[in-house]
Backbone as numpy.savetxt, mean C-alpha at the origin, in Angstrom:
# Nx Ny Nz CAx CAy CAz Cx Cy Cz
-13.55 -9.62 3.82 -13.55 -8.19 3.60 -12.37 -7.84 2.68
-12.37 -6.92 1.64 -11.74 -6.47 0.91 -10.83 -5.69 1.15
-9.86 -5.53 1.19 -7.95 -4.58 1.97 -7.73 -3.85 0.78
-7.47 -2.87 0.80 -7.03 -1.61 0.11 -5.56 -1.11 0.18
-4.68 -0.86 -0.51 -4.08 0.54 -0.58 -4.48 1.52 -0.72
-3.75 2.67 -0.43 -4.23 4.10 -0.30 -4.80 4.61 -1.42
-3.50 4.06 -2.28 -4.15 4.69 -3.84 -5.15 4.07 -4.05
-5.46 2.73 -3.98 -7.14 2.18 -4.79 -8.19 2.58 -3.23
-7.70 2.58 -2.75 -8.92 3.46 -1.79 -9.42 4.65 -2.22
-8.46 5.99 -2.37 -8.70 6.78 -3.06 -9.75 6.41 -4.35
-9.16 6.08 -5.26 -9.77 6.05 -6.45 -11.16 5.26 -6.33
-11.32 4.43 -5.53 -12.98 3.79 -4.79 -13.92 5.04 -4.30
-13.04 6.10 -3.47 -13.89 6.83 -2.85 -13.86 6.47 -1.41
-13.18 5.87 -0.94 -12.67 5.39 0.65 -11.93 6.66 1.18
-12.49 6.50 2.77 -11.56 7.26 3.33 -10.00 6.90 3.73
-9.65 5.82 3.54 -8.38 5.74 3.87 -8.11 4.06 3.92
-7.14 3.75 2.82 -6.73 2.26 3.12 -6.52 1.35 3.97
-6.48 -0.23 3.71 -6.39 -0.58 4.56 -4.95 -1.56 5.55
-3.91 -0.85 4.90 -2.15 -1.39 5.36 -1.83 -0.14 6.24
-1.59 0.85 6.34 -1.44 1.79 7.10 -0.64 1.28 8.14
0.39 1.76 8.41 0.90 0.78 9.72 1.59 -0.52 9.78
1.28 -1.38 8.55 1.40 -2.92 8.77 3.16 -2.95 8.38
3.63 -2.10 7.58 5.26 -1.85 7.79 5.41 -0.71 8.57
6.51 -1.36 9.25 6.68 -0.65 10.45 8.26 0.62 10.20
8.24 1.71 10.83 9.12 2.82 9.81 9.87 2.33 10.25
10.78 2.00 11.24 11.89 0.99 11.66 12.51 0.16 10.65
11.24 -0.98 10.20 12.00 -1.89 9.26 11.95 -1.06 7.63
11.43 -0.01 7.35 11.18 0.62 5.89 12.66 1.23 6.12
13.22 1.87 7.07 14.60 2.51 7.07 15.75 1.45 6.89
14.94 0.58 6.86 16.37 -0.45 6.84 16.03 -1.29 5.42
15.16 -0.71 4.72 14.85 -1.73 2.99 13.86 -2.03 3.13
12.89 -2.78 4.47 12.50 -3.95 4.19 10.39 -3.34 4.09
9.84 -3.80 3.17 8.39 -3.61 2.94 7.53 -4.95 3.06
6.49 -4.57 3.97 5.47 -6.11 3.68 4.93 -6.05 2.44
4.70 -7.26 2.60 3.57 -7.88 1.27 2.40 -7.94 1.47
1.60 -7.70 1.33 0.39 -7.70 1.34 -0.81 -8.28 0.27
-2.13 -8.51 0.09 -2.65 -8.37 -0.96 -3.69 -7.73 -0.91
-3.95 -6.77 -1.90 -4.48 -5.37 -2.07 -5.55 -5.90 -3.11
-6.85 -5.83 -2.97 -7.82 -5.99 -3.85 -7.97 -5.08 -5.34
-7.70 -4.29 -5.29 -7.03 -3.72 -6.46 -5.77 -3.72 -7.40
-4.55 -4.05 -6.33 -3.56 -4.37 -7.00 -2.89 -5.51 -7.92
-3.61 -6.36 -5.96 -2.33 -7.62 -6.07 -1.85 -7.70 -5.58
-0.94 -8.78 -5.51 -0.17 -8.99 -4.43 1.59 -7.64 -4.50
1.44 -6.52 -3.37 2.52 -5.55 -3.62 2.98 -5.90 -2.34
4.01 -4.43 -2.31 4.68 -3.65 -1.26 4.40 -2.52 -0.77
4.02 -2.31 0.39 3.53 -0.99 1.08 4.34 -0.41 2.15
4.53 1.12 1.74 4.82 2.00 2.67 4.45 1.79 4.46
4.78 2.41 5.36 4.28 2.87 6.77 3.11 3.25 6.51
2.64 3.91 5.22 1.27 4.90 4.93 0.22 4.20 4.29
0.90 2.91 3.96 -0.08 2.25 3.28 -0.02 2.09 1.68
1.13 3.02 1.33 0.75 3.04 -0.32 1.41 2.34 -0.68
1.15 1.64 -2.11 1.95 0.55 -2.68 3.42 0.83 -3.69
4.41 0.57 -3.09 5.41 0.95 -4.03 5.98 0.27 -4.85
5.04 -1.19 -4.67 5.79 -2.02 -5.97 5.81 -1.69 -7.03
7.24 -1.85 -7.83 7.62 -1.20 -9.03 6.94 -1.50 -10.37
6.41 -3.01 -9.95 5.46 -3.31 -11.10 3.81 -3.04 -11.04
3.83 -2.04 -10.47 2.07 -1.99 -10.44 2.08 -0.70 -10.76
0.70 -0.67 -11.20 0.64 0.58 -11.44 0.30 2.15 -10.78
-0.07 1.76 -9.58 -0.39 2.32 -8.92 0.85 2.86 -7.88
1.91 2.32 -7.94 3.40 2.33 -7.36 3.64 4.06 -8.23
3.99 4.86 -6.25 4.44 6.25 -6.18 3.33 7.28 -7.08
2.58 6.98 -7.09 1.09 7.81 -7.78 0.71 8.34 -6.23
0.76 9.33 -6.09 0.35 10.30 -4.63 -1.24 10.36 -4.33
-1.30 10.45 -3.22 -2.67 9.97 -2.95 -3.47 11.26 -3.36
């Protein structure tokens, strides 16, 4: 099955990605972001919310 961020969910027409959760706000207050791989992206970094903030993608801080 195919894993999403928020933003390429969005732009698919999905209701809602699929990292949500998988960083936990605990460890995001302290720096730290999972990795994931996002069928749209690639391999990034995601928010508590799911969105990808790696600096090299393009989809990094584009609001859902």
């Amino acid at each position: 099955m195919a894993d999403f961020c928020e933003q390429c969910a969005k732009d698919l027409g999905l209701p809602s990605g699929d990292f949500r959760g998988i960083t936990k706000k605990r460890d995001y207050r302290k720096g730290l972001a999972c990795v994931v791989l996002c069928e749209g992206c690639g391999i990034i970094q995601v928010d508590p919310n799911g969105l990808c903030i790696s600096g090299d993608c393009l989809k990094e801080g584009h609001p859902v």
